[in-house]
N, C-alpha and C positions, 0 to 999 in steps of 0.2 A: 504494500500500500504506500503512494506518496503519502508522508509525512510533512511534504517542507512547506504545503499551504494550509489555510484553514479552508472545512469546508462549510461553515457559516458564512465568512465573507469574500472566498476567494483572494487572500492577500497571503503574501510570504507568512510564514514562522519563523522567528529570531531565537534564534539558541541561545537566550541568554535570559537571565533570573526579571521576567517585567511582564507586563500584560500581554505583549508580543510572543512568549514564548510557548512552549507546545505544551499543551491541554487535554488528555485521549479524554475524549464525551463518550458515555455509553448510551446506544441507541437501542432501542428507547432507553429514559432514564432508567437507573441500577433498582431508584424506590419501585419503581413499577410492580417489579417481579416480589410477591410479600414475601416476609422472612420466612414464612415458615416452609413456601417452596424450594427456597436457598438452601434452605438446611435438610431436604432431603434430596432436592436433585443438584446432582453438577451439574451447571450450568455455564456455556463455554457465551460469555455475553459477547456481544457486538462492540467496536468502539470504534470511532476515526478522530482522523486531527481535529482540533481549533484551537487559534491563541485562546489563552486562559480568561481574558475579559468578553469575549464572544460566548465561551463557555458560561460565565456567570451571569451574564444580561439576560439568559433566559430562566434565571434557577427558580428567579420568585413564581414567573408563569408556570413551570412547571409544577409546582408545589399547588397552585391552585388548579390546574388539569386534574393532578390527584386526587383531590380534595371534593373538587364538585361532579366529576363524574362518579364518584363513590355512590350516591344515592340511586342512578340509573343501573349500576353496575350488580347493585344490594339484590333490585327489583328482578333484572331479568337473566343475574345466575349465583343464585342463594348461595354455591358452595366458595365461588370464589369472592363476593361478597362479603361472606366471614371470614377469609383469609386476610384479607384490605381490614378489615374492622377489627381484627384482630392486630394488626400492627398500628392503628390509629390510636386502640387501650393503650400499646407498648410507646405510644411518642406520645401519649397525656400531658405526661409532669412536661413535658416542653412548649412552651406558651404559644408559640408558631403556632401547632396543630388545633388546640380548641379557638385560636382567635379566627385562624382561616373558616372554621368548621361553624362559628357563631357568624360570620360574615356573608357566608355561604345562603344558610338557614333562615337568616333575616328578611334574604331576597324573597322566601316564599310569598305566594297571592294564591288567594281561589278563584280568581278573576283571569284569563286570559285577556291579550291588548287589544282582542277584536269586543272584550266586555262581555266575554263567556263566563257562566258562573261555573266551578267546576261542581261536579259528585259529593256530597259529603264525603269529607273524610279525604279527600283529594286535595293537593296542595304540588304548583309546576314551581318551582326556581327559574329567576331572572337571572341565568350565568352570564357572566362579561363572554360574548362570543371574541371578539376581537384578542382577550388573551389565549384563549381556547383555540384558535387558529393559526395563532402564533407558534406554537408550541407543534399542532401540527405540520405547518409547513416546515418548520424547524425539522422534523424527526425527516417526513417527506426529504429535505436536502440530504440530510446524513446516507438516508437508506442510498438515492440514487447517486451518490460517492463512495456508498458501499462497492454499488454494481457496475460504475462507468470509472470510477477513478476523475470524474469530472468536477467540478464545482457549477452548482444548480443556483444563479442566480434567486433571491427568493420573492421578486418583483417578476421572475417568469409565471409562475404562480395565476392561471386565468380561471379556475372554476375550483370553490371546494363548498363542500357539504358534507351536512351530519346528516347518517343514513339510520334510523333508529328500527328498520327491519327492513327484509330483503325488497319489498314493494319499493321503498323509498329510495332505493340504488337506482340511479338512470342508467336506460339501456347500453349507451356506451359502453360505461363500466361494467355492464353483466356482460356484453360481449365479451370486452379486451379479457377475461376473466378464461376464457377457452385457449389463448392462447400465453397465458401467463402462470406460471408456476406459484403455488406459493410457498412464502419462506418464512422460517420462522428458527427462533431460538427455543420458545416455549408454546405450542399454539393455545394451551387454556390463558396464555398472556398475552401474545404480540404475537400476529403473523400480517402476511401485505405480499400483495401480488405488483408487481409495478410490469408495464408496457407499454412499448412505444405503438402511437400509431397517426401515420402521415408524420406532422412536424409535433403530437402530442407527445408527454411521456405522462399516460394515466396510471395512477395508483390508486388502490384501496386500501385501508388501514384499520383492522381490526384490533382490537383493544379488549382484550376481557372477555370476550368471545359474547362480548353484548353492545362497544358500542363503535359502530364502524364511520368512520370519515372515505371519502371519495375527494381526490383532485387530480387537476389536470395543470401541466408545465406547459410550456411553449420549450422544446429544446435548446440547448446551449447552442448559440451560434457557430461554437468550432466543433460541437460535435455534426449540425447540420453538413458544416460546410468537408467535413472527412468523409461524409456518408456520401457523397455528390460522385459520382461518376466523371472519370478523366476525361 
């Protein structure tokens, strides 16, 4: 694997002790996968370059990715659910996890913004999409630096959505899905199919094996322009 760029922003890595210098990010983050699977499977994690303040600009987003997809995650796969909630007890005494967790919870409404009242007993969260997305294009760059050795612009970035069941996946993405492999380190944690099509490079990103994102790239320009016929 090149080592000597970041693959957040596409710049050099400087070998020397400053923000500049090399940073291995594990993709997805290391918290994702909950302790108690750690401690019974080996787990051979993913990781690629970035300077070390690229690495940290996204640590608070990530913290709240964790945090607010917990309750989705609780709902539609009860066992890994309590594995996440089981390490959320284990980071208690640390003020991070209940402030996120009370910041989270506050957003609740039984009102949806179209002025739906929901079901008793029903209550949807107002998550910040915007950090939420972040976090996914984020992972999104690393995987395809995984597979191209390239650096994936994150302003390439032209369609992403939350797919909250397979209806919700546009056809695109269910096609590209037949001719794309999927990979994973753990699949009850992280698995993602990525391919290319035309100037696309569509990915799906499953999370917990409950909540999946769909995006689509515009290709790196040098990778367009190597694919070109002499």
């Amino acid at each position: 694997m090149n080592n000597s760029i970041c693959c957040l922003c596409g710049d050099s890595i400087v070998k020397t002790p400053n923000d500049l210098s090399l940073s291995m990010d594990h993709v997805p983050p290391r918290q994702f996968y909950p302790k108690e699977l750690r401690k019974t499977k080996i787990l051979n994690l993913w990781s690629v370059p970035t300077h070390k303040h690229c690495n940290e600009y996204y640590r608070e987003d990530e913290e709240y990715f964790y945090h607010s997809m917990f309750p989705v995650v609780r709902n539609g796969n009860t066992q890994m659910g309590e594995m996440l909630y089981s390490d959320f007890k284990r980071r208690k005494d640390n003020p991070q996890t209940p402030a996120m967790m009370r910041k989270i919870l506050n957003t609740g409404t039984t009102v949806t913004e179209e002025g739906i009242h929901l079901p008793p007993g029903s209550v949807m969260l107002n998550i910040d999409k915007f950090r939420i997305q972040r976090v996914v294009i984020k992972i999104a760059q690393e995987l395809f630096f995984l597979d191209e050795g390239i650096y994936m612009p994150c302003k390439n970035c032209k369609d992403i959505r939350l797919c909250h069941n397979p209806l919700d996946v546009p056809e695109l993405y269910r096609l590209s899905w037949n001719g794309a492999k999927g990979k994973a380190v753990h699949d009850a944690v992280f698995s993602y199919r990525g391919f290319k099509f035309e100037n696309l490079y569509l990915i799906s990103l499953l999370f917990w094996e409950s909540v999946m994102f769909c995006c689509s790239f515009e290709y790196p320009l040098l990778l367009m322009n190597n694919c070109k016929t002499p």
